[in-house]
N, C-alpha and C positions, 0 to 999 in steps of 0.2 A: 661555656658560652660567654663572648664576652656582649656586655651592655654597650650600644652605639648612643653616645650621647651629642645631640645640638642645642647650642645656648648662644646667643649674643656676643654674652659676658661672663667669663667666668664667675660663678655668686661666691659672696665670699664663705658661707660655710663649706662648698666645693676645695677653692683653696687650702684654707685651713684642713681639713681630712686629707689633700696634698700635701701638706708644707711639713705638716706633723706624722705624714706614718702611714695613716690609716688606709689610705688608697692598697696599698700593697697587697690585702689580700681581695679585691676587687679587679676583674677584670674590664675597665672603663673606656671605651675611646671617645675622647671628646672630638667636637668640631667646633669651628664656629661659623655661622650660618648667617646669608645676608638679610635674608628677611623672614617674617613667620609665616609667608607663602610658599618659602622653601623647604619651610620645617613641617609646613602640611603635607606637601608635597613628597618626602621621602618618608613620612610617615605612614603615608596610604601606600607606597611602594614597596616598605620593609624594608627599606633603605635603616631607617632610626629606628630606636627601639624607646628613647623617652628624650623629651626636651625640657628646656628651662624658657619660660614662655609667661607671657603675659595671660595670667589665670583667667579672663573674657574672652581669650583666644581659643576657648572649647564651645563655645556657642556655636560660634560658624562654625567650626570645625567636625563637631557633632551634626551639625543639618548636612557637613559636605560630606558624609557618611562614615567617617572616622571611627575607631572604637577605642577610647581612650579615656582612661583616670589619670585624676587628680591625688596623687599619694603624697607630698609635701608641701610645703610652702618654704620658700630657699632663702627671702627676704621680707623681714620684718615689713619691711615697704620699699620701695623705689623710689628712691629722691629726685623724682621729677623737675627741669625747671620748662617753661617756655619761653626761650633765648631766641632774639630777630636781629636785624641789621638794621640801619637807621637809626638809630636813637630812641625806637621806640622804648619809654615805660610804663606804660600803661597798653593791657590787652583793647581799649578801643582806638590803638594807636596802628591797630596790626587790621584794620578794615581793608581787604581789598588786597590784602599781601596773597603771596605764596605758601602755603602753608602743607612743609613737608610732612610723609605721615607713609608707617611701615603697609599698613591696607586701610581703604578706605572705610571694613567696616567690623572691625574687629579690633581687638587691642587695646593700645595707649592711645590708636585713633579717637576714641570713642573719650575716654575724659578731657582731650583737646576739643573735639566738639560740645561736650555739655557746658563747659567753662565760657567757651567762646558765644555760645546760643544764650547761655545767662547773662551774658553781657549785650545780648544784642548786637555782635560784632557775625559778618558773613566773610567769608576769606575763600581762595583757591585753594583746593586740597589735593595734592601734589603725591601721585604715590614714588616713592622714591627706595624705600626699605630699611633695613634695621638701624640702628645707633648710630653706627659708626658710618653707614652710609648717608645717613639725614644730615650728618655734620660734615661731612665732605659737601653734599651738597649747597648747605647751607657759607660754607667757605667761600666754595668757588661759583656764589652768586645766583647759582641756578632756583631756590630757595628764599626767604626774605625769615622766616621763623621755623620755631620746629620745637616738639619735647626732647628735651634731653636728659641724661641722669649719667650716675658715674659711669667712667671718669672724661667723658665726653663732653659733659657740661663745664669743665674746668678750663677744659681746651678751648671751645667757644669762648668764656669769657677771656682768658690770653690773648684769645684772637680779637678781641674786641665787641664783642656780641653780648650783649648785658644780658640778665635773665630778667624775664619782663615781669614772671608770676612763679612766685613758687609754690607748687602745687599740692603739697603734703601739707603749708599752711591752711588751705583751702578745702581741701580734701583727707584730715588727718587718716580715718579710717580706713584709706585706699591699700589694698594688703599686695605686699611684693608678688615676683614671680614666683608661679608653681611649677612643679617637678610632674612632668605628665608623660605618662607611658603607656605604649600599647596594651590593652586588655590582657594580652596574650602570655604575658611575661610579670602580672598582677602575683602570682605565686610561685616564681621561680626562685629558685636561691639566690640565684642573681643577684635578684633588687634587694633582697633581704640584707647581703652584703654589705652592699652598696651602701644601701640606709642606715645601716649599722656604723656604716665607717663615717657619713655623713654626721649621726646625732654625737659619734666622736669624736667628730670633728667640733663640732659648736658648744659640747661641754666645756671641751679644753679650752677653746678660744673666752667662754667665761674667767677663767683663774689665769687669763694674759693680765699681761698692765698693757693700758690704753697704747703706748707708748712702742711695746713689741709686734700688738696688734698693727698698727699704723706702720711700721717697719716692713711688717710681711709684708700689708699691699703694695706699700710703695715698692717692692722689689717684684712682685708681681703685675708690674704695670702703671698702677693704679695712680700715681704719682701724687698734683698735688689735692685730688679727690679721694686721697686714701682714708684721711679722718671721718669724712660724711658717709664713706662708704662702711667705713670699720660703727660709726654709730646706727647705721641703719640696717646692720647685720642681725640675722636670722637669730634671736636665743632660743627659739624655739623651731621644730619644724612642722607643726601642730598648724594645720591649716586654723585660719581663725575667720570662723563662720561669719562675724559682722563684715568681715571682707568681702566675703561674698554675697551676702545681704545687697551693700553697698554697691557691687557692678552688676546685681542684679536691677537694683532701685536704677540706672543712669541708665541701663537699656530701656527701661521701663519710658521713663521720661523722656527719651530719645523716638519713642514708638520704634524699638528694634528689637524688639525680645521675640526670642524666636517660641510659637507656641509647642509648648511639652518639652520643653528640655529646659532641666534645673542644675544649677551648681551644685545644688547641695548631694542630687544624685547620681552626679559624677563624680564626687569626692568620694575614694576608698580607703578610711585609716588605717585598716587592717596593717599593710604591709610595715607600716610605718610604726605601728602596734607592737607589733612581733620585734623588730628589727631595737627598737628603745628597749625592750624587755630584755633581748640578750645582749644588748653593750649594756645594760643597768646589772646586768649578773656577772658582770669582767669576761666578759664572753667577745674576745679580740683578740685577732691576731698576733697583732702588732702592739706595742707603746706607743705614746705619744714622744714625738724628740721635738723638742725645743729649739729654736733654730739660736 
């Protein structure tokens, strides 16, 4: 069986289990998906079988009848910035703007509102959709701000579009995308696989030099957001509970917590368990190749 996978962006422990090997003996097919309403959306259809998604994105997801765990965490964090047009540098400079946003009530939506409500700052929230589509918008005008992160934030600034707040200053704790799949496929070999070749992936990417690291993304895209993106890279894929904590606390104080449904009991290590225990025993396919 193979795994249907949709993500934004490819993460880079993702790549790396690419670039080195380990993919080969996983059956994977990626996509990339325009927004996490289409990643809901093919996920209730059986379209997907796991995504790489913004970890608050189970909240709703779970009320919109989903059955879906949390087995990894892919990024240390998400190097967020909030980059507008205008001049603005300062978040009360963005009052009244347009303020692009993948769903109004889920997601990265949600730490661009708590930032902006701290500030006293009220803005138009603009659904537009994932990354790469907030920055098209935000390009061609339709947009005045928006969160970005690699490597779309680099492009914005190229394009002239400062980043007005960086958000991991503000929000250290805020913990990357997680690795979310159907209930259903929680004990397949599959993911076991899969997970296997993934924490192979981010061993190896440990004993890189910075410098080979940066290399790969930049050949995978990532251009000149390959650095930020190779420091904010996954060392572990060990969900980390204060992360969750934390988009628990911002729904809280947003009054959007949905009652009875916890992060913490949609998180399943198990797979993620099993799958470290047998890459920790040389239990792989493949070698790592060094590019």
């Amino acid at each position: 069986m193979s795994l249907r996978q949709s993500h934004f962006v490819p993460p880079v422990s993702y790549l790396l289990a690419a670039e080195l090997g380990f993919l080969r003996g996983a059956e994977v097919v990626p996509t990339r998906t325009p927004s996490s309403a289409e990643q809901l959306r093919a996920l209730l259809a059986g379209e997907q079988d796991m995504v790489v998604t913004a970890i608050d994105n189970l909240f709703e997801w779970t009320r919109a009848g989903a059955d879906l765990r949390l087995v990894a965490q892919v990024e240390a964090t998400t190097p967020l910035g909030i980059h507008a047009r205008g001049g603005a540098d300062s978040l009360t400079d963005l009052a009244g703007c347009r303020f692009a946003v993948d769903a109004p009530d889920n997601g990265f939506a949600l730490i661009a509102k708590r930032l902006l409500r701290d500030t006293g700052v009220e803005v138009d929230y603009v659904v537009v959709g994932g990354v790469r589509e907030r920055l098209d918008a935000l390009l061609d005008g339709r947009v005045d701000a928006t969160l970005l992160g690699p490597p779309f934030d680099k492009f914005a600034e190229e394009a002239g579009f400062a980043r007005v707040v960086d958000v991991h200053a503000l929000l250290p704790d805020l913990p990357g995308q997680g690795l979310v799949v159907r209930a259903e496929v929680l004990e397949s070999e599959e993911l076991k696989i899969y997970l296997r070749a993934l924490v192979a992936g981010v061993v190896a990417g440990e004993s890189m030099a910075e410098t080979q690291g940066i290399e790969l993304l930049e050949r995978c895209g990532y251009q000149a957001a390959a650095a930020s993106a190779w420091d904010s890279r996954a060392r572990t894929l060990a969900v980390n509970r204060h992360g969750l904590q934390l988009l628990t606390e911002i729904r809280r104080s947003l009054d959007m917590l949905p009652p009875g449904i916890g992060l913490e009991e949609l998180c399943d290590a198990r797979p993620l368990l099993s799958a470290t225990r047998s890459a920790a025993a040389g239990d792989l396919s493949v070698k790592a190749e060094l590019p």
